[in-house]
C-alpha positions in Angstrom: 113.2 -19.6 119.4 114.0 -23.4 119.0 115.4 -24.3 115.7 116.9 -27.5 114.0 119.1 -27.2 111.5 119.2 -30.2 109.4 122.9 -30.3 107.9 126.5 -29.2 108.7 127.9 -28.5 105.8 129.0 -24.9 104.9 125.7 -23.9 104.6 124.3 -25.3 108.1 126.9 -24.4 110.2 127.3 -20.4 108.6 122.8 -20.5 109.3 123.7 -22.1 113.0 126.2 -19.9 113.8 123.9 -16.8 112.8 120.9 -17.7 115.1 122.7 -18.7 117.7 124.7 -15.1 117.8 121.1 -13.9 117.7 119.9 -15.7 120.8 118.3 -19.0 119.6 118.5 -22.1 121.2 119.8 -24.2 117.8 119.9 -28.4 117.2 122.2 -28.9 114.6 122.1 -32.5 113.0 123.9 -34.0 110.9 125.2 -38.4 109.9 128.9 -37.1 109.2 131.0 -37.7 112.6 133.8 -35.4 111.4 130.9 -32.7 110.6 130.0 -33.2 114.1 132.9 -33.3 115.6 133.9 -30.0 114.0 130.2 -28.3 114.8 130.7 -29.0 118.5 134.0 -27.3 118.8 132.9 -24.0 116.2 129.8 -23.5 117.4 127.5 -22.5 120.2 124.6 -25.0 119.5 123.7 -28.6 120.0 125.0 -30.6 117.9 123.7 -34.4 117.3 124.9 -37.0 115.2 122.6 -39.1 112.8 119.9 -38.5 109.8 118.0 -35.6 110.6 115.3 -37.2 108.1 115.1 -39.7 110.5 112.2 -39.5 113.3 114.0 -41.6 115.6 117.2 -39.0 115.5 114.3 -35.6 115.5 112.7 -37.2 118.5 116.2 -38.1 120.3 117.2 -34.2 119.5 114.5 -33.4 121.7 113.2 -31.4 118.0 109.2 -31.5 118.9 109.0 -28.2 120.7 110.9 -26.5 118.0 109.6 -23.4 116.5 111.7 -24.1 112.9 113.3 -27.0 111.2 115.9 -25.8 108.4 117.1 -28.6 106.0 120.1 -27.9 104.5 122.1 -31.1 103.0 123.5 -31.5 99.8 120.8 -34.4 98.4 117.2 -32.7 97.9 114.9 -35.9 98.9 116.4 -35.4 102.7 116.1 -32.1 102.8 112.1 -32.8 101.9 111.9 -35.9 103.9 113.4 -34.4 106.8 110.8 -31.0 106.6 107.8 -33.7 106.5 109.1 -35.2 109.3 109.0 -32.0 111.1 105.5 -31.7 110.4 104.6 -35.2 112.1 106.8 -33.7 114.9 104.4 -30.5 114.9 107.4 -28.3 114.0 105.3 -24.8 112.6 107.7 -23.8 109.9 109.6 -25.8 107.6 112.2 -24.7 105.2 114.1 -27.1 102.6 117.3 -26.8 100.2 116.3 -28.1 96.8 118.2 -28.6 93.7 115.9 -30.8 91.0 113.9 -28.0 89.3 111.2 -30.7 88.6 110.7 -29.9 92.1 109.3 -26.6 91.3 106.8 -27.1 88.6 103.4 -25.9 89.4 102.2 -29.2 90.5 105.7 -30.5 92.2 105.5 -27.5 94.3 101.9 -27.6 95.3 102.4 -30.9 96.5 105.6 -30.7 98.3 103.4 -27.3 100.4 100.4 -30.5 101.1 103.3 -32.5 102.5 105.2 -30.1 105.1 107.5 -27.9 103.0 106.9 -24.3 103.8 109.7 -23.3 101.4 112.0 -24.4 98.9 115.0 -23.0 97.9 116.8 -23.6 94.9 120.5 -22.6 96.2 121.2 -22.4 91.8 118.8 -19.8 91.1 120.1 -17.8 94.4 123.3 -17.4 92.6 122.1 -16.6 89.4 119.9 -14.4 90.7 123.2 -12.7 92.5 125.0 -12.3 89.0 122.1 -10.6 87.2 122.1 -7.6 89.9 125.8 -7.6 89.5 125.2 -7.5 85.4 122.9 -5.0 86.2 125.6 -2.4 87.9 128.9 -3.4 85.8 131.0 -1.4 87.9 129.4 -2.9 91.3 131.2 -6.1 93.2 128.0 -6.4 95.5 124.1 -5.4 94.9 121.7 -5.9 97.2 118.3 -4.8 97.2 115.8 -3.3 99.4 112.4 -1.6 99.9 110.9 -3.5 96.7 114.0 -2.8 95.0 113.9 1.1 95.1 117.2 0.9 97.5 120.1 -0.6 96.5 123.2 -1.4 98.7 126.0 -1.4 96.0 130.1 -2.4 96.7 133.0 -1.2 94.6 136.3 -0.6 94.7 137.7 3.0 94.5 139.5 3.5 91.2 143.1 5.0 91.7 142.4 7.9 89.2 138.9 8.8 91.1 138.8 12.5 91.7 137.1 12.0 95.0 140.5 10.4 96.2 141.8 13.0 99.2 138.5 14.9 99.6 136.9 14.0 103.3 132.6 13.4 102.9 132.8 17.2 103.8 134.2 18.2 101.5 132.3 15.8 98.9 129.3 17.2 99.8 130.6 21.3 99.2 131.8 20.5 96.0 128.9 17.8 94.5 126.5 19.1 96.9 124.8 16.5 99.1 125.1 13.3 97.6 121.9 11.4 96.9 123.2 8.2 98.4 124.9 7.1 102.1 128.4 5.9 102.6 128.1 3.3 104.8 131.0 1.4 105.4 135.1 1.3 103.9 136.7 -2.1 104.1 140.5 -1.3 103.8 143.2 -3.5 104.6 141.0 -6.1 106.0 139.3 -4.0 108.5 135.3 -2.4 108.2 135.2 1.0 109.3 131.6 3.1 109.6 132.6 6.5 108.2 132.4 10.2 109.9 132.2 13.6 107.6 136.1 13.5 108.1 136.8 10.0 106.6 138.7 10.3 103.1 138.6 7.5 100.4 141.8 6.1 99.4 142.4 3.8 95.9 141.5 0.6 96.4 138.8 0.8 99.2 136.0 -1.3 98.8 133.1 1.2 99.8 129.3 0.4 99.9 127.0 2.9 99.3 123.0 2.6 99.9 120.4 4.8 98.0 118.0 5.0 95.4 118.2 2.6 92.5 117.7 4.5 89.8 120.7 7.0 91.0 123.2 4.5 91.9 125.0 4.5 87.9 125.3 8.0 88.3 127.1 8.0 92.1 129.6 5.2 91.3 131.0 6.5 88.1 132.3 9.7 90.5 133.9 7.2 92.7 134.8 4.4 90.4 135.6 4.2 86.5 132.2 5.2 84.3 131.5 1.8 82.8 129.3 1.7 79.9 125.7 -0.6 79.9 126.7 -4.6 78.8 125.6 -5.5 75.9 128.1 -8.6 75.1 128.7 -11.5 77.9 130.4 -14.8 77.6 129.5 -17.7 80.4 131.5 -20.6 81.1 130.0 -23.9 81.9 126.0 -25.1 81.0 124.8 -25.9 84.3 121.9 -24.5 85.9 123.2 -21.2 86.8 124.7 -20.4 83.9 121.4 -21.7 81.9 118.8 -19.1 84.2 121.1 -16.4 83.4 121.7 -17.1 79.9 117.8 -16.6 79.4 117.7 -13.5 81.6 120.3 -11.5 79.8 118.7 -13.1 76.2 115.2 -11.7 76.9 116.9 -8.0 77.9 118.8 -7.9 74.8 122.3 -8.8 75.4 124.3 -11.1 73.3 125.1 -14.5 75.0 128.2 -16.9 74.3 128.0 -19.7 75.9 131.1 -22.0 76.3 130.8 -26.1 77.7 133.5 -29.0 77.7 130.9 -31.4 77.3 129.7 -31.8 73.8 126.9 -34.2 74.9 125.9 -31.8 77.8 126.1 -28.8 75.1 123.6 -30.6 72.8 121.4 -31.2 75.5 121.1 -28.0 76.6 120.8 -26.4 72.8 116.9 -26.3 72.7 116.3 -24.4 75.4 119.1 -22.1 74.5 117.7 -21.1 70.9 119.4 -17.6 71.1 122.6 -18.3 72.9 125.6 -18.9 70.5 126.7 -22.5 72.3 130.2 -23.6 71.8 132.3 -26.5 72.8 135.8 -26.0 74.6 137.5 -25.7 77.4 137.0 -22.3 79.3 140.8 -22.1 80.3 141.9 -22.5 76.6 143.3 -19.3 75.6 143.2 -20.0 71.7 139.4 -20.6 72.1 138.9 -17.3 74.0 141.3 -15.4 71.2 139.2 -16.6 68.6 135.8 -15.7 70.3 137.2 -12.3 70.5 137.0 -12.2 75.2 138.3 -8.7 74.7 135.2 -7.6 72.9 133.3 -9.0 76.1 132.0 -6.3 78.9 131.1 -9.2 80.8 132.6 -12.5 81.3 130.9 -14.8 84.0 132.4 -18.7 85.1 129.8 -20.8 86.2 130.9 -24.4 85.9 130.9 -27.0 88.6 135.3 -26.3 89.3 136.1 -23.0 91.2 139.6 -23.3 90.2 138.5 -23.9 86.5 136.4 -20.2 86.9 139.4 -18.2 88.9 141.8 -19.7 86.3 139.5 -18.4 83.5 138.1 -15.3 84.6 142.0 -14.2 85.2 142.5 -15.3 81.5 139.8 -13.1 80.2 140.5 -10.2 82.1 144.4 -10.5 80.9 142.9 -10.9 77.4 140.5 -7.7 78.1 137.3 -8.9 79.4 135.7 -5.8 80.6 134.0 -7.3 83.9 134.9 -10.8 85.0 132.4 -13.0 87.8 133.5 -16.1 89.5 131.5 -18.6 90.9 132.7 -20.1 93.6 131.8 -23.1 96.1 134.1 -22.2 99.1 132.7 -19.1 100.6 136.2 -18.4 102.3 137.6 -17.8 98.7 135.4 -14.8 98.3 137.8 -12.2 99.7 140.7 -13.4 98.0 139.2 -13.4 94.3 139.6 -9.4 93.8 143.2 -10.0 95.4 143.7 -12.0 92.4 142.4 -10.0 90.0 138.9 -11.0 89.6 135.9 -8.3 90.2 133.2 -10.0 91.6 132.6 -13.8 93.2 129.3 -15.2 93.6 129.3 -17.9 96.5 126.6 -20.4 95.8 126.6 -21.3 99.7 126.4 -17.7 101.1 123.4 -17.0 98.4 121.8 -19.9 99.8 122.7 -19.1 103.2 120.9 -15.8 103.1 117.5 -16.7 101.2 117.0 -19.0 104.4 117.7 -16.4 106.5 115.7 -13.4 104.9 112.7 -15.9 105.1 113.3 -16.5 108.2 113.7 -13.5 110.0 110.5 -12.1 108.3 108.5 -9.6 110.2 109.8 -6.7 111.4 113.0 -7.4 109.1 111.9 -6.8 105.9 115.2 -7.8 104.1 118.7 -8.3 104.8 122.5 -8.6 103.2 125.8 -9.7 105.0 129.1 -8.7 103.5 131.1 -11.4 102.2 133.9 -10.7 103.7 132.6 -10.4 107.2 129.6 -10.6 109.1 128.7 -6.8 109.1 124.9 -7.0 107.8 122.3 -4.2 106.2 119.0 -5.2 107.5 115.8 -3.3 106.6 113.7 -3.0 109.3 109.9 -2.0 110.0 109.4 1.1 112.6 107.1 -0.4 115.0 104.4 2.0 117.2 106.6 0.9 120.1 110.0 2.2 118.6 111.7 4.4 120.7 113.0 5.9 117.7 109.7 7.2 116.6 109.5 11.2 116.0 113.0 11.4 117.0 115.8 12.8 114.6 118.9 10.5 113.9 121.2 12.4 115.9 119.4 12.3 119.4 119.2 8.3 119.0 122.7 7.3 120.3 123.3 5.1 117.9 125.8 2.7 118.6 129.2 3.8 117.0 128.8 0.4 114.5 125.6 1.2 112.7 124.2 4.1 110.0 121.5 4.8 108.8 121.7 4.6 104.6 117.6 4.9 104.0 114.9 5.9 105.1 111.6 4.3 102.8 108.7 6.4 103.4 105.7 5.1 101.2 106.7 5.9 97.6 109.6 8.2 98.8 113.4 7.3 99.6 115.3 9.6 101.8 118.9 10.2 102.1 119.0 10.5 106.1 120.9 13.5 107.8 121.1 14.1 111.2 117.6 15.9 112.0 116.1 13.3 110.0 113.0 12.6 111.5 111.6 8.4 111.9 108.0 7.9 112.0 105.5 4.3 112.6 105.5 2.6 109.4 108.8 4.0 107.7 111.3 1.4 106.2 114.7 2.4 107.6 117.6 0.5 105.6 120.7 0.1 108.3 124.4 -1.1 108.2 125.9 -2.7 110.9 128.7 -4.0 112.4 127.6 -7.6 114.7 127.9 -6.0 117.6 125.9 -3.6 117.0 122.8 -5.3 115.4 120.8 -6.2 118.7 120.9 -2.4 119.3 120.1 -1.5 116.2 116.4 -3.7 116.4 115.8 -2.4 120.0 115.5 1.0 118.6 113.8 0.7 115.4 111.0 -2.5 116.5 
């Protein structure tokens, strides 16, 4: 496919360097010259320079024939201007970042469909989105789900005192019996490794683990510490992210303190926060945490606009005795470094954006998918085609390539926890890890 990607910011480029790995023949534009500069010697794509609103610049970027224009700047009314542009151009599918909720409304987003956007998305609700799975799963540092949520891909880290520490997956199984969930991949020391019935778990590996939803509470607390349901959270910063999520956890029950520098910004924000406890301060101000008793808090989530102000706090509550602290962050290359730190979880507003473009862009025979943070390993969940050649075939005869698993299989209302005569039939959802190389394999067999 043909695709423009309108933007070279962090976003753009990590969405360009995706689809072109996948085969596509990508125009990236963007008006910055040191953006372009940069794209041209990163990436594998065509790289322009000027405003890829502009029809002069699409047309010059040869962008008529494309089968996708993604707009992906930081200011909203290019993003827009840029997608009804496209349309003009006769570009089928159309796909815009947008901030300004007033966007949204019933009527703004009507209109903005009339005009040429296919899709908006709102790269703030994306993250908030992000931290309410991770509220969700206390214990978890990723959630991702999959098969209309009934599968869940869930990371943690592997508590020193775990009693699974020394036992191979063998050996796990003998003793629990078979576990209702798949071990898909151990990140340790920087590398990912896909694990084998003779891999052991060692403290401090972050694992992931797919399976059914509902079970997933009961699984982690046998590899991580039990932690108990949330029921007190305190956010830092009034923005947009931290105002979804305020509601979210409001409406199921949790009690909300909300912390913002700005008095003004505070008040503004007070009517629609009716049940949030809002208080003015600084969230690095170690007095003002004391006195809002942090160590009574099982979650404790940094949301402003400053990175460095949410790492700084976030390590301040946890040294106070925050239960569970969440970073956001801007910089997607901090995410592997926050747990390093001492933080549990980071929420890259980028990445989250990064990836709603993608999942609605690969729709189809790719149902959903998630990429780890700290690499470019990916669970996709895929659609068995009538053409598979894995059809009526158990796991073990497929050669998989050594870089995937299998953590699903969906089969109408059931979830199955895949062994190796595991049979795949036409019209199972199969949930798969893999490592990049081994992705284009991994489609060729299940579609």
């Amino acid at each position: 496919m043909r695709i423009v990607v309108v933007g070279a910011g962090e976003v753009g480029t990590h969405i360009t360097s995706h689809l072109s790995a996948e085969g596509h023949d990508v125009i990236l534009i963007d008006d910055d010259e040191v953006k372009v500069r940069q794209a041209e010697q990163d990436l594998d794509a065509m790289v322009v320079h000027g405003n890829g609103a502009s029809l002069a610049v699409l047309e010059r970027a040869e962008a008529s024939g494309a089968d996708a224009i993604i707009a992906v700047t930081n200011v909203d009314e290019i993003n827009i201007v840029a997608c009804v542009t496209g349309r003009t151009l006769g570009i089928p599918r159309r796909i815009a970042r947008v901030k300004d909720n007033d966007y949204f409304a019933h009527r703004s987003g009507r209109s903005m469909q009339r005009v040429g956007v296919d899709l908006m998305i709102n790269p703030d609700l994306e993250a908030a989105l992000e931290i309410e799975r991770l509220v969700s799963l206390p214990g978890a540092t990723d959630v991702t789900d999959f098969g209309d949520a009934r599968v869940r891909m869930v990371g943690l880290y592997v508590d020193a005192k775990s009693e699974v520490l020394g036992l191979t997956l063998k050996e796990l199984d003998r003793k629990y019996g078979p576990l209702p969930v798949t071990l898909v991949a151990i990140i340790r020391n920087g590398q990912t490794l896909i694990p084998d019935g003779d891999s052991t778990l060692q403290p401090e590996d972050h694992v992931f683990l797919i399976g059914e939803s509902w079970l997933m509470p009961d699984v982690m607390g046998l590899i991580a510490q039990e932690v108990a349901p949330i029921k007190n959270v305190m956010i830092i910063g009034a923005g947009p992210i931290s105002r979804h999520l305020a509601r979210h956890l409001v409406d199921h029950k949790i009690h909300v303190k909300l912390v913002e520098l700005n008095q003004a910004k505070a008040e503004m924000v007070a009517p629609e926060l009716d049940k949030v406890l809002l208080l003015t301060g600084d969230g690095t101000d170690v007095d003002l945490l004391r006195s809002e008793n942090v160590e009574a808090m099982d979650a404790f989530i940094a949301a402003s606009n400053d990175e460095e102000t949410n790492i700084m706090s976030c390590l301040l509550a946890r040294h106070l005795g925050a239960r569970k602290t969440i970073s956001v962050i801007r910089r997607s290359n901090y995410v592997p470094l926050v747990h390093v730190v001492g933080v549990d979880a980071a929420v890259s507003v980028r990445l989250s954006t990064a990836t709603a473009v993608m999942k609605y862009f690969r729709k189809g025979e790719i149902l959903s998918f998630a990429q780890l943070k700290e690499n470019d390993a990916e669970a996709v969940e895929l659609l068995v085609t009538n053409k598979a050649r894995a059809i009526k075939r158990t796991l073990n005869k497929l050669n998989l390539p050594r870089g995937a698993v299998v953590g699903a299989i969906i089969r109408g209302t059931q979830v199955i926890v895949p062994r190796g005569n595991s049979q795949v039939f036409e019209g199972d959802r199969v949930v798969v890890f893999a490592l990049p190389e081994a992705i284009d394999e991994i489609q060729r067999i299940f579609t």
